[in-house]
Backbone as CSV, one residue per row, in Angstrom:
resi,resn,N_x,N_y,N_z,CA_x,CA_y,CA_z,C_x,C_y,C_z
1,UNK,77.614,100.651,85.762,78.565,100.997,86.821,78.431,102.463,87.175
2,UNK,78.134,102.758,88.631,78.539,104.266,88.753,79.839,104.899,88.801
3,UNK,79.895,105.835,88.297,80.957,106.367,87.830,80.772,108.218,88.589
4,UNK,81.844,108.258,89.169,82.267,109.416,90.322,82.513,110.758,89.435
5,UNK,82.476,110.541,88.319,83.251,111.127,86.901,82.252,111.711,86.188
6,UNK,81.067,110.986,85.992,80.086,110.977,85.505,79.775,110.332,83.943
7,UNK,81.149,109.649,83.650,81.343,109.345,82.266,80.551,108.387,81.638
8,UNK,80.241,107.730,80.442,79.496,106.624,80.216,80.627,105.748,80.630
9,UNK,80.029,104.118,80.249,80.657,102.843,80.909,81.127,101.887,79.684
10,UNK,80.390,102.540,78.695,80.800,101.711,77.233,81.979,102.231,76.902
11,UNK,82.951,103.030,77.197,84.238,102.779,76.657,84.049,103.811,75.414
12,UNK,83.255,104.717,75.763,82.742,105.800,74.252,83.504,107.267,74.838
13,UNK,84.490,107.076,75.240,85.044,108.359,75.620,85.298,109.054,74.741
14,UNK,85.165,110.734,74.743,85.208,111.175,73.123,86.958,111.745,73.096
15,UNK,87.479,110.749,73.952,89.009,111.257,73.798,89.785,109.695,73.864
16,UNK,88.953,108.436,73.697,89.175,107.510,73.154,90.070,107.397,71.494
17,UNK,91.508,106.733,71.805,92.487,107.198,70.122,91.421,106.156,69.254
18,UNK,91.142,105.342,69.923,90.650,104.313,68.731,89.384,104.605,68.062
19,UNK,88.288,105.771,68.673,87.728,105.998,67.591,87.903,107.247,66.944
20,UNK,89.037,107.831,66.727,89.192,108.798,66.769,90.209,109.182,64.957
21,UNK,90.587,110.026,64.116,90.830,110.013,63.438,92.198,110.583,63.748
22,UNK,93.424,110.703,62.691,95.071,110.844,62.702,95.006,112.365,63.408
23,UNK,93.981,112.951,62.501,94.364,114.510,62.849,93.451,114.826,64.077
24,UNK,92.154,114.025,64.409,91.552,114.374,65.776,92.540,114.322,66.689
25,UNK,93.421,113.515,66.756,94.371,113.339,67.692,95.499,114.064,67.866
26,UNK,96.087,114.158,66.480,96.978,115.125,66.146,96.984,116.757,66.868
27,UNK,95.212,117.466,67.116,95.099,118.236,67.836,94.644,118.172,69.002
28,UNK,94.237,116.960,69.563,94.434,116.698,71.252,95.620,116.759,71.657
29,UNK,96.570,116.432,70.844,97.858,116.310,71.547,98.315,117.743,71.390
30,UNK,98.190,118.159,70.706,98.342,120.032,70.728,97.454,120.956,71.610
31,UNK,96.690,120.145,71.872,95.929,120.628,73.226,96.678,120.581,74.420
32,UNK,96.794,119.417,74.500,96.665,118.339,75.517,97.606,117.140,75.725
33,UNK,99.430,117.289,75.822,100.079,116.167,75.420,100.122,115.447,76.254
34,UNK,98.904,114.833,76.614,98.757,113.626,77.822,97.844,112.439,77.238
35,UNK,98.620,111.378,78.414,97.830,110.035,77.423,97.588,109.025,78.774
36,UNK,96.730,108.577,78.922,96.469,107.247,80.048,96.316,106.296,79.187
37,UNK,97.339,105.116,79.664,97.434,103.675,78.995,96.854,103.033,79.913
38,UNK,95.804,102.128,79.557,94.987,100.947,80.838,96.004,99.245,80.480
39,UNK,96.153,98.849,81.114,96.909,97.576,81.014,96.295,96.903,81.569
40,UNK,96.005,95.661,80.990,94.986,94.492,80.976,95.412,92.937,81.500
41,UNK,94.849,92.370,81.695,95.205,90.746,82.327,94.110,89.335,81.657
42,UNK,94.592,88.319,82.336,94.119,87.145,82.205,93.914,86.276,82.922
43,UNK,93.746,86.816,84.262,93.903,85.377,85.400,92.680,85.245,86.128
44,UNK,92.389,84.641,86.709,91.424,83.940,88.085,91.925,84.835,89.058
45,UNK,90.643,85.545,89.645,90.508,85.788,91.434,89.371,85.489,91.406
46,UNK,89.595,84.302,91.988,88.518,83.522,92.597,87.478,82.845,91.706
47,UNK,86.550,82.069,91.878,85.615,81.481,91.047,84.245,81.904,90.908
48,UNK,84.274,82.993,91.360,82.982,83.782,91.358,83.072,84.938,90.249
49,UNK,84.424,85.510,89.754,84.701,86.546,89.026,85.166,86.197,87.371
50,UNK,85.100,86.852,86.385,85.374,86.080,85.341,86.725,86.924,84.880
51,UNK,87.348,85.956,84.214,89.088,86.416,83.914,89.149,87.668,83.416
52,UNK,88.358,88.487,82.604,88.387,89.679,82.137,88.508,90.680,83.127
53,UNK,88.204,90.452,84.800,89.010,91.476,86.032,89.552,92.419,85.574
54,UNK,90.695,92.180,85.709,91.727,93.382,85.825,91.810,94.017,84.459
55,UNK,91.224,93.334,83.346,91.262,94.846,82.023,89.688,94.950,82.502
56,UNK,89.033,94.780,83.025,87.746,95.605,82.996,87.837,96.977,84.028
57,UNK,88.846,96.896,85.312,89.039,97.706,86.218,89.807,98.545,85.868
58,UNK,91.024,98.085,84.865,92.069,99.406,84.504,91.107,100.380,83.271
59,UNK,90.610,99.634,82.420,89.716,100.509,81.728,89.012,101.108,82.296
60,UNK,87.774,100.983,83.232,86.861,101.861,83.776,87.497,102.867,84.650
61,UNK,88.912,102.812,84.967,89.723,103.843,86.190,90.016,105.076,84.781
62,UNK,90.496,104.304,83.456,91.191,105.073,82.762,90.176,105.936,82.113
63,UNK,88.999,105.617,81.467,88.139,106.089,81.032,87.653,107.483,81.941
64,UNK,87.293,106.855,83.104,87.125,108.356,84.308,88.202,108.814,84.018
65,UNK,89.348,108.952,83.997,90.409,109.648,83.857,90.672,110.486,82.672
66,UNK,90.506,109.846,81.575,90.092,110.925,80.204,88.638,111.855,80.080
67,UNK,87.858,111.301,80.717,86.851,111.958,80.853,87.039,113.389,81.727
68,UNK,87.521,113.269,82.905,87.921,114.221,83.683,88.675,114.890,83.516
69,UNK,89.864,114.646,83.022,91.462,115.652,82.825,91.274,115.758,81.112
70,UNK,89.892,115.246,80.622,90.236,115.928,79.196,91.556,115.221,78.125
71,UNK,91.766,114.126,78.780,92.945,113.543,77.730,92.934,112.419,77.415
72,UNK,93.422,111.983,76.186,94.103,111.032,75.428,93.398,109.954,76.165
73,UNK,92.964,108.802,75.429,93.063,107.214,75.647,93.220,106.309,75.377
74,UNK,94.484,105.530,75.625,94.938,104.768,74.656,94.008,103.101,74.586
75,UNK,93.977,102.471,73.881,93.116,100.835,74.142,94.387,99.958,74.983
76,UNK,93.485,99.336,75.531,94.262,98.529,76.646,95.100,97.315,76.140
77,UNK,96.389,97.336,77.046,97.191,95.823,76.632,96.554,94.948,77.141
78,UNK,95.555,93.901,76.535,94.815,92.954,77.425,96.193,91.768,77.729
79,UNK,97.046,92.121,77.991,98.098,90.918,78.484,98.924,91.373,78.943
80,UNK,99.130,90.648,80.405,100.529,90.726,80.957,101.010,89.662,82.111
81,UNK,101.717,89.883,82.941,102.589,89.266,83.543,101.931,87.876,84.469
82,UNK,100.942,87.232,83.878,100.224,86.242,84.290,100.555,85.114,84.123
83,UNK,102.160,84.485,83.294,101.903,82.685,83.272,101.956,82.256,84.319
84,UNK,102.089,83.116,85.837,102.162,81.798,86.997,100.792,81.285,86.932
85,UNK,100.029,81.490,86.712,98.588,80.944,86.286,98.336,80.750,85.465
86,UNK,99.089,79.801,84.824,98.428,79.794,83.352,97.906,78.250,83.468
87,UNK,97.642,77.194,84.560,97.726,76.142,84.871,95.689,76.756,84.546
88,UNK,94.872,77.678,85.277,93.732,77.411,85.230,93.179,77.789,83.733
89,UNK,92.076,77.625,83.642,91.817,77.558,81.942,91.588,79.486,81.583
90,UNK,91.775,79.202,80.185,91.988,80.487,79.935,93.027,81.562,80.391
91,UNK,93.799,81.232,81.207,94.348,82.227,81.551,96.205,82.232,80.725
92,UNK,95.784,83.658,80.290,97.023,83.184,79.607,98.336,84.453,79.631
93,UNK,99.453,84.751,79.615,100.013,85.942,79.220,101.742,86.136,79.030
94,UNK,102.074,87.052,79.247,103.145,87.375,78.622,104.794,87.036,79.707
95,UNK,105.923,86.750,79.286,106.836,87.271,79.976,107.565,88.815,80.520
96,UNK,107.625,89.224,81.452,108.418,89.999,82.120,109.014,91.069,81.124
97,UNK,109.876,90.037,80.263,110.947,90.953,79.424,110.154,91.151,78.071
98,UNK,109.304,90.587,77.799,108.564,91.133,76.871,107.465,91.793,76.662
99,UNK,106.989,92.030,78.111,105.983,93.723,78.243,106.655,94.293,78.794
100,UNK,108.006,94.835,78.998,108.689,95.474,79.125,109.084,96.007,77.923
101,UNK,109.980,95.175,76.666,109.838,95.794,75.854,108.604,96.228,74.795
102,UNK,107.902,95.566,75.398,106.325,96.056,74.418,105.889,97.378,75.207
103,UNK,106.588,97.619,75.950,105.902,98.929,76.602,106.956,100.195,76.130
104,UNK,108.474,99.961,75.690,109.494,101.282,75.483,109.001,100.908,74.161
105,UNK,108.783,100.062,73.389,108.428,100.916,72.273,107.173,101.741,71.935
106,UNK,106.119,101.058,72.882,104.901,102.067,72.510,104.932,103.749,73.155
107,UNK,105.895,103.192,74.281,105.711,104.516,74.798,107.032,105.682,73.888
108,UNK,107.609,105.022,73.150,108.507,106.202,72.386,108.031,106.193,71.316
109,UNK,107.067,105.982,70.473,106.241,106.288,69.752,105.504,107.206,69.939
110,UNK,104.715,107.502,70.990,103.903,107.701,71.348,104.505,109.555,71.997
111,UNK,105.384,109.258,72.750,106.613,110.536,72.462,106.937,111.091,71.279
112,UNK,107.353,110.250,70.684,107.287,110.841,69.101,106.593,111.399,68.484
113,UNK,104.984,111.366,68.959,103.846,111.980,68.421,103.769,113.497,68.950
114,UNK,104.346,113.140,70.219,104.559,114.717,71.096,103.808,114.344,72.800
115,UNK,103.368,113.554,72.607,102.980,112.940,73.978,104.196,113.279,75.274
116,UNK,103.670,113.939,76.093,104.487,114.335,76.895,104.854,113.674,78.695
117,UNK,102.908,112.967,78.617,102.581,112.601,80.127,101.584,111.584,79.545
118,UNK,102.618,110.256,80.185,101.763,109.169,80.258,101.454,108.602,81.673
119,UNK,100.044,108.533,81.949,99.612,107.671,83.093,98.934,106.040,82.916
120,UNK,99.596,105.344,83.579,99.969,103.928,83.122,98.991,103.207,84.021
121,UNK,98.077,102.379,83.897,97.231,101.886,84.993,97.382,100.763,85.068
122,UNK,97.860,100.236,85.839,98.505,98.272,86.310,97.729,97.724,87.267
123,UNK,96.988,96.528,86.910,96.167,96.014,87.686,96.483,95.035,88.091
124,UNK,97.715,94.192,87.641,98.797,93.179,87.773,99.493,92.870,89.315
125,UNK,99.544,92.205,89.667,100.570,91.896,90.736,101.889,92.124,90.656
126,UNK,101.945,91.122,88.793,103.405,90.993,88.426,103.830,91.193,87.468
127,UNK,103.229,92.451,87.214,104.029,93.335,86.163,105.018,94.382,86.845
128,UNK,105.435,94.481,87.851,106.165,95.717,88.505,107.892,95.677,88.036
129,UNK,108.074,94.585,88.353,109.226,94.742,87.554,109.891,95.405,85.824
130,UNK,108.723,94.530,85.298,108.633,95.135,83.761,108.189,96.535,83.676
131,UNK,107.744,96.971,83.978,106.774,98.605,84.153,108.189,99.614,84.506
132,UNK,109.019,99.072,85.855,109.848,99.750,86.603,111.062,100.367,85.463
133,UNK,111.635,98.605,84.909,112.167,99.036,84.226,111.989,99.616,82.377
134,UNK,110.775,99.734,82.321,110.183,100.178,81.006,110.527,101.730,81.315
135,UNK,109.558,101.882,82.469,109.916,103.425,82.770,111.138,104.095,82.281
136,UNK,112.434,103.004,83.701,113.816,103.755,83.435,114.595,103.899,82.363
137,UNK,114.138,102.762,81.071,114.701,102.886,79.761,114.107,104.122,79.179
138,UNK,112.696,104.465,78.904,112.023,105.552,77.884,112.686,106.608,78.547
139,UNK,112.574,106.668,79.946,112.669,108.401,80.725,114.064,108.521,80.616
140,UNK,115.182,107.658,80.436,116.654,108.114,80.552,116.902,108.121,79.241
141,UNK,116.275,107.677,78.235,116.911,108.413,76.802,115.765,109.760,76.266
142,UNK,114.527,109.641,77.195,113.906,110.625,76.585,113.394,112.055,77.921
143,UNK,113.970,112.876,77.968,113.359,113.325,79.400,112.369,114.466,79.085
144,UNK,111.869,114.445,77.750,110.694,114.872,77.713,109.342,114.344,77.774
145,UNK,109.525,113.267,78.265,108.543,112.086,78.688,108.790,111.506,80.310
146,UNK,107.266,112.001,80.541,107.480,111.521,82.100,105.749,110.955,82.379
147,UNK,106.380,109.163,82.530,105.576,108.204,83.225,104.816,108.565,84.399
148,UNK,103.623,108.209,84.800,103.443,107.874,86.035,102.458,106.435,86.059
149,UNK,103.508,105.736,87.340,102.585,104.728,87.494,101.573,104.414,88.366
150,UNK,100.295,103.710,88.335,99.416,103.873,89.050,99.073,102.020,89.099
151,UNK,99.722,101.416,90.383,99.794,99.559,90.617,98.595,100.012,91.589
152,UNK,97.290,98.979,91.057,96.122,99.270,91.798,96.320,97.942,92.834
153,UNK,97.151,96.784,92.577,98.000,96.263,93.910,98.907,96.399,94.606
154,UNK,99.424,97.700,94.171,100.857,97.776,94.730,101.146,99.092,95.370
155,UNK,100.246,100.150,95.008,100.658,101.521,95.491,100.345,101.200,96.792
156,UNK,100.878,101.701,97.876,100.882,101.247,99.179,100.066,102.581,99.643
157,UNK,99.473,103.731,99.146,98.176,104.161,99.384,97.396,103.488,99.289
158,UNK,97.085,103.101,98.123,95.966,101.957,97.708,95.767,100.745,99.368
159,UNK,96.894,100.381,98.895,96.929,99.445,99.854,96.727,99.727,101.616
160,UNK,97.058,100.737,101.808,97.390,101.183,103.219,95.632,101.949,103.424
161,UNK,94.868,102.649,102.336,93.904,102.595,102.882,93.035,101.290,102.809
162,UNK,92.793,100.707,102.009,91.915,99.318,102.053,92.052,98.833,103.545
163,UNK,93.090,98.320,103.913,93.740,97.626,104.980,92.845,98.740,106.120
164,UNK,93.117,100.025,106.345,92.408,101.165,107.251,91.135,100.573,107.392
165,UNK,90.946,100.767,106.126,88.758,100.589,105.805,88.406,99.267,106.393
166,UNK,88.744,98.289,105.937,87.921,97.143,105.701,88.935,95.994,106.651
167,UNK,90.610,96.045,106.409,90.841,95.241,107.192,91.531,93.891,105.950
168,UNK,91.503,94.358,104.765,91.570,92.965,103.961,93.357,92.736,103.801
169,UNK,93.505,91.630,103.899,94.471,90.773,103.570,95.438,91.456,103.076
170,UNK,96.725,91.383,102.387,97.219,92.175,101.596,98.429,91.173,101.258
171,UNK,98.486,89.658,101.994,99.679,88.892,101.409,99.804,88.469,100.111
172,UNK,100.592,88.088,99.032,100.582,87.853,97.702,99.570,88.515,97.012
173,UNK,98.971,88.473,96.042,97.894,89.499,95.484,97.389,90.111,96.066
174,UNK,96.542,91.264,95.592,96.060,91.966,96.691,94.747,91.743,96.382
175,UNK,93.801,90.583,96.473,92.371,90.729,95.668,92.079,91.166,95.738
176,UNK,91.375,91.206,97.203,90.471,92.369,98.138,89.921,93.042,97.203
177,UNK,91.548,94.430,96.905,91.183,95.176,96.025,90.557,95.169,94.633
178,UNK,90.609,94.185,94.068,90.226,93.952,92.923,89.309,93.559,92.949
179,UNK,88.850,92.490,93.594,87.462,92.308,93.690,85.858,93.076,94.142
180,UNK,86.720,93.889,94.927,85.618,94.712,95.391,85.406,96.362,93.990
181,UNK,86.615,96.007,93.342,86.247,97.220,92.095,85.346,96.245,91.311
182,UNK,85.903,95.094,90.796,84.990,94.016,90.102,83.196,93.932,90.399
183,UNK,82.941,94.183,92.080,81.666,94.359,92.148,81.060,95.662,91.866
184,UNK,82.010,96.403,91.869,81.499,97.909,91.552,81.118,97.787,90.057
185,UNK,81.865,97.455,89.023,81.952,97.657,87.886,80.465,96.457,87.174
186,UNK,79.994,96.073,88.402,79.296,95.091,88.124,79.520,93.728,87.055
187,UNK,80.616,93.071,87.459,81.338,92.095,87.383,81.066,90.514,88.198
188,UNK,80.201,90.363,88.865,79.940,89.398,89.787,79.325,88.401,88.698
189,UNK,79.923,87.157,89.032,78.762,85.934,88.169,77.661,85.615,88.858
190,UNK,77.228,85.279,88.096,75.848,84.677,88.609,75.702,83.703,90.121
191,UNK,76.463,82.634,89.924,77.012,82.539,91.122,78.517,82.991,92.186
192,UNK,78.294,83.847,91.858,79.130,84.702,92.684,79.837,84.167,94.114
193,UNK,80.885,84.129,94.739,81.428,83.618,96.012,82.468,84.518,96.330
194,UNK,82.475,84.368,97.693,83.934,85.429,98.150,84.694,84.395,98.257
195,UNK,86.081,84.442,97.783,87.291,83.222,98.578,87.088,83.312,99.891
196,UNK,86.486,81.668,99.981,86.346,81.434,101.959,87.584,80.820,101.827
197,UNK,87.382,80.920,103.288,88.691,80.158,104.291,88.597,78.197,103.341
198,UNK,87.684,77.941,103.368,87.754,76.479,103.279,88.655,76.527,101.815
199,UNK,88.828,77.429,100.660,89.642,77.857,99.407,91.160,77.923,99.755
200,UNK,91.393,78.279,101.027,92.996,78.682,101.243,93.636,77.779,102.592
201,UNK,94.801,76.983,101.961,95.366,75.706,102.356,96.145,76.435,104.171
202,UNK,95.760,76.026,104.798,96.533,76.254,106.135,97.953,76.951,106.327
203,UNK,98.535,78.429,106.519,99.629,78.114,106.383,99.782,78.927,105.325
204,UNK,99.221,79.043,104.086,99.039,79.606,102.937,100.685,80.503,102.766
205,UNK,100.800,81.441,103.555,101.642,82.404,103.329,103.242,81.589,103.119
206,UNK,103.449,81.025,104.248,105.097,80.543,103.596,104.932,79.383,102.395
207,UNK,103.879,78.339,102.145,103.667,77.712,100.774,103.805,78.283,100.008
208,UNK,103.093,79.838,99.396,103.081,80.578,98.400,104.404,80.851,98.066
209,UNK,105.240,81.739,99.337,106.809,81.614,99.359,107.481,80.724,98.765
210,UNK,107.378,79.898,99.339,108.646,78.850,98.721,108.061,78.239,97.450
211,UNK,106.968,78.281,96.665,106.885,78.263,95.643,107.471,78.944,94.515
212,UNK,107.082,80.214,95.120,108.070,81.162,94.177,109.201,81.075,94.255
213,UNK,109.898,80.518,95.439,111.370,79.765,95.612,111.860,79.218,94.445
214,UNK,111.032,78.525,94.145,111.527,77.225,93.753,110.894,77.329,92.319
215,UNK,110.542,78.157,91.487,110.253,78.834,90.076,109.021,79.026,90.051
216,UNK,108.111,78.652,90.987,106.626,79.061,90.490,105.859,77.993,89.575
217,UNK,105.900,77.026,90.044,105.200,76.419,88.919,103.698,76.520,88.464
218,UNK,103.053,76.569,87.324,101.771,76.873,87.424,101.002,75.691,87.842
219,UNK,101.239,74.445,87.184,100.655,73.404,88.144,100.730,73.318,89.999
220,UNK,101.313,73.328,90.136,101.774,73.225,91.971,100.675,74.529,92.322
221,UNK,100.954,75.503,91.621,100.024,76.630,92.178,98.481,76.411,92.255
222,UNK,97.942,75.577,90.878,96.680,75.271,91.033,96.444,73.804,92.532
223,UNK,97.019,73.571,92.339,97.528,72.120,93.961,97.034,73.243,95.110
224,UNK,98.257,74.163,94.948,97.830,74.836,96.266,96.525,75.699,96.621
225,UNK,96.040,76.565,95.141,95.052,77.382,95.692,94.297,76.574,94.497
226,UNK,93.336,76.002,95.095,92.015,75.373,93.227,91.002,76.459,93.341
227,UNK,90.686,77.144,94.133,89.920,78.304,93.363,90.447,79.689,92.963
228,UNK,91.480,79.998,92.752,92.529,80.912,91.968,92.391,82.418,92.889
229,UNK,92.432,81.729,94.630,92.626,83.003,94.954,93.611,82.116,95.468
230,UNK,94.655,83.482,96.297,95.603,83.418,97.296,95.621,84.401,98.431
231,UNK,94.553,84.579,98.538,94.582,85.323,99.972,92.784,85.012,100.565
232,UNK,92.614,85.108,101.633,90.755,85.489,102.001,90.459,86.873,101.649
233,UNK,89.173,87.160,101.053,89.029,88.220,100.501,87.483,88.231,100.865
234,UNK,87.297,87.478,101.871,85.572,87.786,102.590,84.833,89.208,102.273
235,UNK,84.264,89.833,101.876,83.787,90.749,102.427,83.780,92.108,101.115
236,UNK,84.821,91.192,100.318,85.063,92.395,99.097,84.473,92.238,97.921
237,UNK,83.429,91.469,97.711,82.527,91.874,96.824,81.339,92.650,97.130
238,UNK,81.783,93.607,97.750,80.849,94.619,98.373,80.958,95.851,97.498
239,UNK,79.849,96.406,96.395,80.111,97.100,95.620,80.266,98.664,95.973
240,UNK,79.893,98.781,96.936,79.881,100.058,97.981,81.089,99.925,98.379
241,UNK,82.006,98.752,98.823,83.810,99.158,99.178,84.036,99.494,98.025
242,UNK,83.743,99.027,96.872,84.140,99.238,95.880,84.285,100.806,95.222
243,UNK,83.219,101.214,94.739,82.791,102.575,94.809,84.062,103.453,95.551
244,UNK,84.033,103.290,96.769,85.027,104.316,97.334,86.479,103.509,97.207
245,UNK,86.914,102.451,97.327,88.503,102.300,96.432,88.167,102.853,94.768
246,UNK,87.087,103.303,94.034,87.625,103.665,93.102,87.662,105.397,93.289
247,UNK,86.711,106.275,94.084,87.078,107.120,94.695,88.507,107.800,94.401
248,UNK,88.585,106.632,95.846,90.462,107.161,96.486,91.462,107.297,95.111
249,UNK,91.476,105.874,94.144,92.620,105.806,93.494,92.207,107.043,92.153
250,UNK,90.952,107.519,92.252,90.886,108.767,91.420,91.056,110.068,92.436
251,UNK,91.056,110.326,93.314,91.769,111.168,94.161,93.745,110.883,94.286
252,UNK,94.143,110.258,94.035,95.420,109.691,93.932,95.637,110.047,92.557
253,UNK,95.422,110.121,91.312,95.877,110.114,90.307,95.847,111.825,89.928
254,UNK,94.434,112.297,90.473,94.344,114.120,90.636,95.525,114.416,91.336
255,UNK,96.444,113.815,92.349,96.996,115.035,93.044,98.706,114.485,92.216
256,UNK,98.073,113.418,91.786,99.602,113.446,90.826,99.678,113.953,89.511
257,UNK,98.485,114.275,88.768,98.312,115.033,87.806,98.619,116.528,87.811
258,UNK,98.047,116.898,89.226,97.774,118.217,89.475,98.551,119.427,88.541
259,UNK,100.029,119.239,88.937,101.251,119.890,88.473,100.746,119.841,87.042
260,UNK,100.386,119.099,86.329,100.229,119.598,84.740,99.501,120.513,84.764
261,UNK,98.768,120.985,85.440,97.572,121.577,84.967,97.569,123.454,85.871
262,UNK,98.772,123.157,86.523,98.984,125.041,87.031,99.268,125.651,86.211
């Protein structure tokens, strides 16, 4: 994968916690009390991509990110807010209220160490709720800890340039985006496909709706979409869109970092 950063791709960051010893860390954080958490998934976009997506994209964003700002890296939650899909194989993950609380306790631990600035990387659709309120629990009993979140479907930069560039979709998931980091990161299967039109049921947008109406079921969901997209995403396994959405969302995370570093 090219990398804008210049970092390796194996995950050998030398500010990686996990290979790292009590007291190596002990004086990064006396360096340096900053930490990027990558948060990981389990689902289908599309049948050309393999379920490991979205922890392969939050890792390779986070990795450039320790590489560059010099800090902390924590190993990724490979699970989250995925059972509305849990109908296709393999895909499996957590409730709402319980990566929520799997997230205030790591992150007040992690405060506890002296960690001061955590940047959180969500590749999820539907983790926002849990994240939102993870945030408002750690930061209102601790206000020497300050979150930032970075929803690579949801920041409406993210989103608002893709849509500029390319034009892609943006109803219910946002693949587009994901998929086209997926080709960057060189992620494509062998037989590889973009979600065509003939993948997404007529109408698509108020079905999806009133599904979620009506609890989401994961069966009904595989009924409606059988190749595990929900939007058309023509055009975004283009590893060159890719490349520059990972760009932007590392230009996005610099100017929210910035302030640490005057």
């Amino acid at each position: 994968m090219g990398n804008p950063y210049g970092c390796n791709n194996d995950l050998s960051s030398p500010y990686d916690i996990s290979r790292l010893t009590f007291k190596e860390i002990e004086q990064e954080i006396n360096r340096f009390p900053a930490l990027v958490l990558p948060l990981g998934g389990c689902e289908p976009y599309g049948s050309g991509m393999p379920l490991g997506l979205p922890s392969r994209c939050s890792e390779a964003i986070a990795l450039a990110l320790s590489c560059r700002r010099r800090m902390l890296m924590a190993p990724a939650l490979q699970y989250g807010c995925s059972t509305s899909f849990s109908a296709f194989g393999g895909t499996t993950g957590i409730k709402p209220r319980t990566l929520m609380n799997l997230l205030c306790e790591i992150l007040r631990q992690f405060s506890r160490q002296g960690i001061r600035f955590v940047v959180i990387i969500d590749p999820l659709m539907d983790n926002g709720p849990a994240l939102d309120e993870a945030k408002r629990r750690v930061t209102g009993s601790d206000r020497n800890l300050h979150i930032i979140l970075i929803r690579l479907q949801q920041d409406e930069r993210i989103v608002s340039f893709v849509r500029r560039r390319w034009g892609f979709p943006t109803g219910g998931r946002n693949e587009g985006v994901m998929r086209a980091l997926g080709a960057f990161a060189g992620l494509n299967a062998a037989q590889s496909q973009n979600c065509g039109k003939k993948a997404i049921p007529t109408g698509w947008e108020e079905r999806y709706r009133t599904w979620r109406r009506r609890g989401g079921d994961p069966q009904q969901l595989r009924k409606l979409f059988p190749e595990g997209c929900t939007e058309e995403a023509g055009g975004a396994d283009d590893p060159e869109i890719g490349r520059e959405i990972f760009e932007y969302i590392g230009a996005i995370i610099d100017e929210s970092l910035a302030p640490l570093h005057q």
